[in-house]
DONUMI-684998 format. One record per residue (C-alpha): x, y, z. Coordinates in steps of 0.05 Angstrom, whole numbers, plus 5000, padded with zeros to 4 digits. Layout:
% residues N
XYZ ...
END
This chain:
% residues 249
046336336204 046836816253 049336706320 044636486368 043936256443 039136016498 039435866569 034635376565 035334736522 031634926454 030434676385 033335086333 029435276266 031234636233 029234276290 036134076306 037834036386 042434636409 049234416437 050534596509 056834976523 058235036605 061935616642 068535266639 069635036569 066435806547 072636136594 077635676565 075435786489 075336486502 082436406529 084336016457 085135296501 082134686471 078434326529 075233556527 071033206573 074632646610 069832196588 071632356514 078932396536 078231576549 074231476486 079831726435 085931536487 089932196485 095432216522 100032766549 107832786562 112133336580 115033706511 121733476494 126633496431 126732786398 127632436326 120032186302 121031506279 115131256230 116330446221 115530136159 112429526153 112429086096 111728406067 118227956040 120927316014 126426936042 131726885983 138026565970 143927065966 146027125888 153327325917 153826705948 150626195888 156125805855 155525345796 159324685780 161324585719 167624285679 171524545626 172123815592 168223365565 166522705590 162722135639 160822095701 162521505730 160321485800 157022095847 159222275911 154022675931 148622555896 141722855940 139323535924 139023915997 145323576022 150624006049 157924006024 163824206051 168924566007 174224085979 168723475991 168622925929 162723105889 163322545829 168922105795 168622255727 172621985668 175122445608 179722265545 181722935546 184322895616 187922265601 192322495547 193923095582 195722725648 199422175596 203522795565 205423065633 207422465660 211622275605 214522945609 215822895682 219822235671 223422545617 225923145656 228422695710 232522265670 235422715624 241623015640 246422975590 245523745570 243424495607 239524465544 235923855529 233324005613 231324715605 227824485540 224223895581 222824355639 219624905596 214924265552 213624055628 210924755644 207024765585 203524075601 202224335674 198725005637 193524555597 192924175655 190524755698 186925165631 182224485636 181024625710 184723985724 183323985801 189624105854 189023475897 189523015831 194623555802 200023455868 198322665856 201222735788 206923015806 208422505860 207321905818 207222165752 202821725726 195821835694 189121575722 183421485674 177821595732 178722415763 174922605830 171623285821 171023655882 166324215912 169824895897 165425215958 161924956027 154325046020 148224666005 146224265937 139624595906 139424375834 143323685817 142823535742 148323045744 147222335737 150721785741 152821525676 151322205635 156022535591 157723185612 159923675561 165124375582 160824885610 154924475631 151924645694 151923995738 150724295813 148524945832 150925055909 148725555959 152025846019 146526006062 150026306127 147126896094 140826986062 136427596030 129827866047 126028155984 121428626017 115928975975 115929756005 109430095974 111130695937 109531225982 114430946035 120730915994 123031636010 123631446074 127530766061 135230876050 140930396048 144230196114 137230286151 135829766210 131029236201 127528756239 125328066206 118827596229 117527046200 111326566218 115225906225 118326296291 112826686310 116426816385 123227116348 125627646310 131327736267 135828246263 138228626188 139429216145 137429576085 143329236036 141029455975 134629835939 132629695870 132330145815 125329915799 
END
C-alpha cells in the first residue's frame, strides 16, 4: 500500500499494530546505516572486529572408521606343499616380530631338495681331480640353491644348510614382517597346500581413517589437507592426520 505514518501509536486497516521507528534509527536509515537495538544485539550475538585481510577457513566435519592400512597387510603363505607340525604362534591378535618362528612344518618337497643340495655340497668339496668335474659340480650346486630359494626355502634354514649340509625333514617358517596376527587359519596338524593363505599380518604403526565427506563438501576436500581425528574411546585427545588419498567414488 501506500506509505503511511502516525505520531501516535495506531492500528492500520488490517488491524495490524504500526511499527515505531524513533529519531535515531530514521537519521541513520536515511544515512544508508543498518542500526539494532542492544537488546537485539545480545539476542542474535553479533559481534564486531576491526576489518582485516585473512583466509576463511570452513571446517569439515565428518564421520569415519578406523581401518587397517592395505599397504601395510601381508599374507603368509608357502610355495610348497605340506604339514604343519607344530605352531609357534598360534593366537589371533598376538604380535610378531619380523624373523619370529611362526610354525615347524614338514614338506617332501623340501626334503629332496635339501637331500639334493646337500649331496651336491659334499660332492663339490671332495672332488678335485678335474677344473671340470668342479665347475660342473659348482654350477649343479647353484642350480639346487635356485629351487631351493624358487620354493621360498627360508634364509636362516638355507645358511644351516650350507654349514652342515645336511637335510632336516621338520623347516621353521618365519614371519616375513613385524605386525600383529588378525586372521590365523593354520592349524596344527593341517596340510597346507602352495599359495594358501595361513596368516594375514598387520602393521598397525599406521592406520587409515575412512571418512564419509557428504557430497557438497568434497570441493573443498583436496589431498594433503590437515586433519584432526576424535575418537570416543579418548574423548580428552585428538589425533593428528592428513588427507592421503580421495576416492574416485
Amino acid at each position: 500500500g501506500l506509505p503511511d505514518t502516525s505520531p501516535v501509536p495506531k492500528k492500520d486497516p488490517m488491524g495490524m499494530d504500526y511499527v515505531p521507528v524513533y529519531a535515531d534509527e530514521a537519521e541513520a536509515a536515511s544515512a544508508g546505516i543498518v542500526k539494532i537495538s542492544p537488546v537485539r544485539v545480545q539476542q542474535i550475538g553479533v559481534r564486531s572486529e576491526p576489518v582485516g585481510r585473512r583466509d576463511l577457513v570452513r571446517p569439515i566435519r565428518a564421520v569415519g572408521t578406523v581401518q587397517f592400512d592395505e599397504r601395510r597387510t601381508f599374507v603368509v603363505s608357502t610355495r610348497f606343499e605340506g604339514w604343519i607340525e607344530k605352531l609357534l604362534v598360534n593366537a589371533t591378535g598376538q604380535t610378531v616380530r619380523r624373523g619370529q618362528p611362526l610354525m615347524q612344518v614338514y614338506s617332501p618337497d623340501l626334503v629332496l631338495a635339501q637331500q639334493e643340495y646337500a649331496l651336491l655340497s659334499r660332492s663339490a668339496r671332495d672332488v678335485g681331480s678335474t677344473d671340470g668335474e668342479s665347475a660342473a659340480t659348482r654350477r649343479l650346486l647353484e642350480g639346487a640353491e635356485q629351487r631351493l630359494r624358487y620354493l621360498d626355502f627360508p634364509l636362516s634354514e638355507m645358511e644351516r644348510l650350507k654349514r652342515e649340509a645336511q637335510a632336516r625333514e621338520i623347516v621353521t617358517i618365519p614371519s616375513p614382517v613385524s605386525g600383529t596376527v588378525i586372521e590365523k587359519p593354520a592349524l596344527q596338524g593341517m596340510r597346507f597346500m602352495p599359495g594358501e593363505t595361513l596368516y594375514k599380518i598387520v602393521d598397525m604403526s599406521t592406520v587409515w581413517l575412512i571418512a564419509e565427506v557428504f557430497e557438497q563438501d568434497l570441493a573443498t576436500v583436496a589431498v594433503g589437507q590437515p586433519a584432526k581425528i576424535v575418537v570416543k574411546a579418548y574423548p580428552d585427545r585428538s589425533f593428528a592426520g592428513r588427507v592421503a588419498f580421495i576416492y574416485p567414488t
